[in-house]
DRENVOFI-160973 format. One line per 5 residues: number of its first residue (from 1); their letters; for each residue y, z, x of C-alpha. Coordinates in steps of 0.2 Angstrom, whole numbers, plus 5000, padded with zeros to 4 digits. Layout:
NUM> A> Y,Z,X ~ ...
% end
This chain:
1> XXXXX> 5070,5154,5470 ~ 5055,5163,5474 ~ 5044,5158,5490 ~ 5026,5159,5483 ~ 5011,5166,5497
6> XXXXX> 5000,5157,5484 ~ 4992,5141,5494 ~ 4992,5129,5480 ~ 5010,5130,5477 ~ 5027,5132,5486
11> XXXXX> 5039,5143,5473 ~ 5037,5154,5457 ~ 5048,5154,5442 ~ 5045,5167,5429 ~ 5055,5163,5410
16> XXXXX> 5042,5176,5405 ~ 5034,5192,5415 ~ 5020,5206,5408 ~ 5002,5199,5398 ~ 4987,5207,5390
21> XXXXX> 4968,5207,5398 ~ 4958,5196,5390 ~ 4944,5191,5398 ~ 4933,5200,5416 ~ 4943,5190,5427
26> XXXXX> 4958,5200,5421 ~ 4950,5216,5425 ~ 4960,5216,5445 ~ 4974,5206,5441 ~ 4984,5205,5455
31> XXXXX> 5001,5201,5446 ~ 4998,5219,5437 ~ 4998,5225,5451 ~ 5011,5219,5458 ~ 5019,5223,5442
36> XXXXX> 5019,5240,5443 ~ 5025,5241,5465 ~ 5040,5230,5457 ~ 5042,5245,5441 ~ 5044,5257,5454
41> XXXXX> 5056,5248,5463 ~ 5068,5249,5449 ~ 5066,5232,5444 ~ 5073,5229,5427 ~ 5060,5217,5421
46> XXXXX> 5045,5229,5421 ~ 5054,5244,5415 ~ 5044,5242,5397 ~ 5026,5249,5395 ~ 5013,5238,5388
51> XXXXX> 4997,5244,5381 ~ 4987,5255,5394 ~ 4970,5248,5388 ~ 4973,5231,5388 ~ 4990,5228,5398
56> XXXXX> 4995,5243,5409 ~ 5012,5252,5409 ~ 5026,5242,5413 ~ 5018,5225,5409 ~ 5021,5223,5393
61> XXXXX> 5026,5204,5388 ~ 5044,5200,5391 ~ 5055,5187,5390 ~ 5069,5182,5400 ~ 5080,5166,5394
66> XXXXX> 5093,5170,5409 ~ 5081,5163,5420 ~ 5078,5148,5411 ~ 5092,5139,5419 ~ 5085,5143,5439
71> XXXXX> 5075,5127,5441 ~ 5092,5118,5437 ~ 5100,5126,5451 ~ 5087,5120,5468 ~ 5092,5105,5473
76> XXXXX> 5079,5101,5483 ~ 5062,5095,5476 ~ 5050,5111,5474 ~ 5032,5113,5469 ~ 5033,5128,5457
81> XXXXX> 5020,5137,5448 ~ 5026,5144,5433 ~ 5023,5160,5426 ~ 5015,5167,5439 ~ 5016,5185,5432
86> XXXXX> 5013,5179,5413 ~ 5007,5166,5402 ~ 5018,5155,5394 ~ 5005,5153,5379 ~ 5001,5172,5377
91> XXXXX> 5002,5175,5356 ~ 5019,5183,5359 ~ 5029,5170,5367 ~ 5039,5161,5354 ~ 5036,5140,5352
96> XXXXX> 5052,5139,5352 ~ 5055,5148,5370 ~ 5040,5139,5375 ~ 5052,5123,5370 ~ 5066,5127,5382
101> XXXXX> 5055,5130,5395 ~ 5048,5114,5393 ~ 5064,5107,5392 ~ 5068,5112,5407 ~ 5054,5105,5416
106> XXXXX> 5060,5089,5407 ~ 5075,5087,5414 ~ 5071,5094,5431 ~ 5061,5077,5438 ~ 5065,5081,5457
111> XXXXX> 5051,5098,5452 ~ 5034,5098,5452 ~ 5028,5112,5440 ~ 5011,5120,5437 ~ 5009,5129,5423
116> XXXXX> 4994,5140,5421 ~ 4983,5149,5404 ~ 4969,5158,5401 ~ 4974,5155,5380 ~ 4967,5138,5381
121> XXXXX> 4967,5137,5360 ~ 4985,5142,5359 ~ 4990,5127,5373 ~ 4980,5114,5362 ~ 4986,5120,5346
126> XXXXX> 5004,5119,5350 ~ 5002,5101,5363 ~ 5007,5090,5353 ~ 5025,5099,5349 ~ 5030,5100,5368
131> XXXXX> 5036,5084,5379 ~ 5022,5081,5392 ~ 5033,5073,5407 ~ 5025,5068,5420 ~ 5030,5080,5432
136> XXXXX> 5019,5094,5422 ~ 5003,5099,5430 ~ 4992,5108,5414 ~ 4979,5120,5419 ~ 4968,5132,5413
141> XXXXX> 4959,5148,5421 ~ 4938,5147,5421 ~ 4930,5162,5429 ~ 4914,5159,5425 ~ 4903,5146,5414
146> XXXXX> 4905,5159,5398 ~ 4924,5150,5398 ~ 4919,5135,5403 ~ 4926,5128,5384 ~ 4942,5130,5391
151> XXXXX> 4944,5115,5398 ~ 4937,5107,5383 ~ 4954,5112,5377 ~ 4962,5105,5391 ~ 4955,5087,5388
156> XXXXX> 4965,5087,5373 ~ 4983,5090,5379 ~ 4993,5073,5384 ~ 4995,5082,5401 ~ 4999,5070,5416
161> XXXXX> 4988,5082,5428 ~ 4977,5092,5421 ~ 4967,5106,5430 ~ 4957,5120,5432 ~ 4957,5135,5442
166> XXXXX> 4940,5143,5444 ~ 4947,5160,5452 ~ 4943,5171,5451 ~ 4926,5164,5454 ~ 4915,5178,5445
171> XXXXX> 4899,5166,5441 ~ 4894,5148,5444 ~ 4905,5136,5436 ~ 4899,5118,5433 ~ 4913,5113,5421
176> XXXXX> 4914,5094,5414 ~ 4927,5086,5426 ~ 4929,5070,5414 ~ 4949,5069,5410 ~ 4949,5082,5426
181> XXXXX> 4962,5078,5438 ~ 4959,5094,5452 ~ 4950,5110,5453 ~ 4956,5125,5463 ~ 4943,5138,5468
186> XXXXX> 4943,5156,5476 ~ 4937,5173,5476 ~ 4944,5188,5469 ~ 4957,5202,5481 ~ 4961,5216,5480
191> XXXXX> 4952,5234,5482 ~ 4939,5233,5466 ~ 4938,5214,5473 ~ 4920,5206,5466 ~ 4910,5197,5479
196> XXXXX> 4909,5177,5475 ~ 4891,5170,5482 ~ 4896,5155,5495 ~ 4884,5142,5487 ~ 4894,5147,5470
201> XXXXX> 4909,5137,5478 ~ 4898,5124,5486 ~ 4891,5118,5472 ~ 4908,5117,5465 ~ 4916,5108,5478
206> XXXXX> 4901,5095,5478 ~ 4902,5093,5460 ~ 4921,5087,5464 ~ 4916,5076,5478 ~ 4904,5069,5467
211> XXXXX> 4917,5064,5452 ~ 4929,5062,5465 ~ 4941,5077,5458 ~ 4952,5084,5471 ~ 4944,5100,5478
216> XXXXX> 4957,5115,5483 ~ 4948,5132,5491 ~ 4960,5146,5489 ~ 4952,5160,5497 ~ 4937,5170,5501
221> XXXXX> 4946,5186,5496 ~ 4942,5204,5499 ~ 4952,5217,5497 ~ 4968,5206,5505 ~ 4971,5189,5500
226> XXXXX> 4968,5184,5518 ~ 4954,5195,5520 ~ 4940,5182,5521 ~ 4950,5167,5526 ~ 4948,5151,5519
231> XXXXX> 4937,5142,5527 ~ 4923,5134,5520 ~ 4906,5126,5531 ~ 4919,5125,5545 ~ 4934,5116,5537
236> XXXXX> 4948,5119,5525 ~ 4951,5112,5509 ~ 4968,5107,5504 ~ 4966,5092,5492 ~ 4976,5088,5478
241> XXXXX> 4978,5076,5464 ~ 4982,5058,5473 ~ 4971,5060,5487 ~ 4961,5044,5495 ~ 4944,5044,5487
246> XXXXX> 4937,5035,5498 ~ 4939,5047,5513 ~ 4934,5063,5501 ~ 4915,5053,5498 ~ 4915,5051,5519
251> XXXXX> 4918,5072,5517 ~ 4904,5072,5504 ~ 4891,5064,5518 ~ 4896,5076,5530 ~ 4890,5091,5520
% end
């Protein structure tokens, strides 16, 4: 198992590693990154080269069935996000691989799993050939308003939880939150990192206190993760799906 530093989650499990850019907020990915520090540690699963203009060396799309099994092996309950240097819906991963994976998460109840994409058309296209237990948490990436339609193709996946991660937050979002169940939200890191304007993410958050969507604010970023912090108008925000609605509209009058 690997501990994640990512807030929203607690472990990462990755059936498939390397992906392709495909929209801005790909151009500082950190899990490239991260890629190419793990390539030059002699890691074998970013030995490959991907394309330099759209991918980077040694991120090239891999998959790895010998890791499929991992989940089976923790015992205890775990909240995992998975794929957290791929996409499990990138063109080149197989139905069939995407399948087992989801078999997995099947028969793994004791997990919580997140699964993440940025090739929201692909994940509607193919929902209705996967098993949608209800310990799988569906998201999409929305970066700014241009890909808002993602979540459109959210709405139509029989996912338990469905949510959306607005990071990075390149742009204000106002996404439609109907069939919404949380929202993530945070700047970019790293040293190209973009700046995200404050009242971009209060905005958002209001908009979730308003439907009474959970509200989850990653980070401020910078160029470290934990450069800015995470506080926002003097609190945190750690919410997820389940959450007492009536204590988030008290949280609403506040602000």
């Amino acid at each position: 198992m690997t501990k994640s530093a990512i807030e929203w989650t607690e472990s990462t499990w990755n059936p498939t590693t390397g992906c392709d850019k495909i929209s801005a907020g790909c151009d500082n990915c950190y899990a490239l990154t991260l890629a190419k520090r793990l390539k030059a540690m002699g890691q074998e699963r970013y030995q490959t080269d991907g394309n330099p203009q759209t991918s980077g060396p040694g991120f090239a799309l891999s998959i790895h069935p010998k890791t499929l099994d991992l989940p089976r092996t923790w015992k205890s309950p775990r909240t995992i996000f998975v794929n957290s240097m791929s996409d499990l819906f990138h063109p080149e991963v197989p139905i069939g691989f995407i399948r087992e994976v989801f078999d997995v998460m099947t028969d793994t109840p004791r997990h919580t799993y997140q699964v993440l994409t940025k090739r929201s058309k692909r994940l509607a296209q193919l929902s209705g050939q996967l098993p949608w237990p209800e310990n799988v948490w569906m998201g999409v990436s929305i970066e700014s308003q241009h890909y808002a339609f993602r979540g459109d193709h959210l709405r139509s996946v029989p996912a338990a939880v469905r949510f959306l991660s607005v990071e990075p937050m390149l742009g204000r979002v106002v996404p439609n939150l109907d069939m919404i169940d949380w929202v993530i939200a945070g700047g970019e890191s790293g040293p190209g990192a973009r700046r995200v304007d404050p009242d971009w993410i209060r905005s958002l958050r209001d908009l979730c206190l308003l439907s009474a969507v959970p509200f989850f604010f990653k980070q401020w970023g910078g160029r470290t993760p934990k450069a800015g912090g995470r506080v926002l108008d003097g609190q945190t925000w750690d919410e997820y799906p389940g959450i007492d609605r009536s204590s988030r509209l008290a949280g609403l009058a506040r602000h």
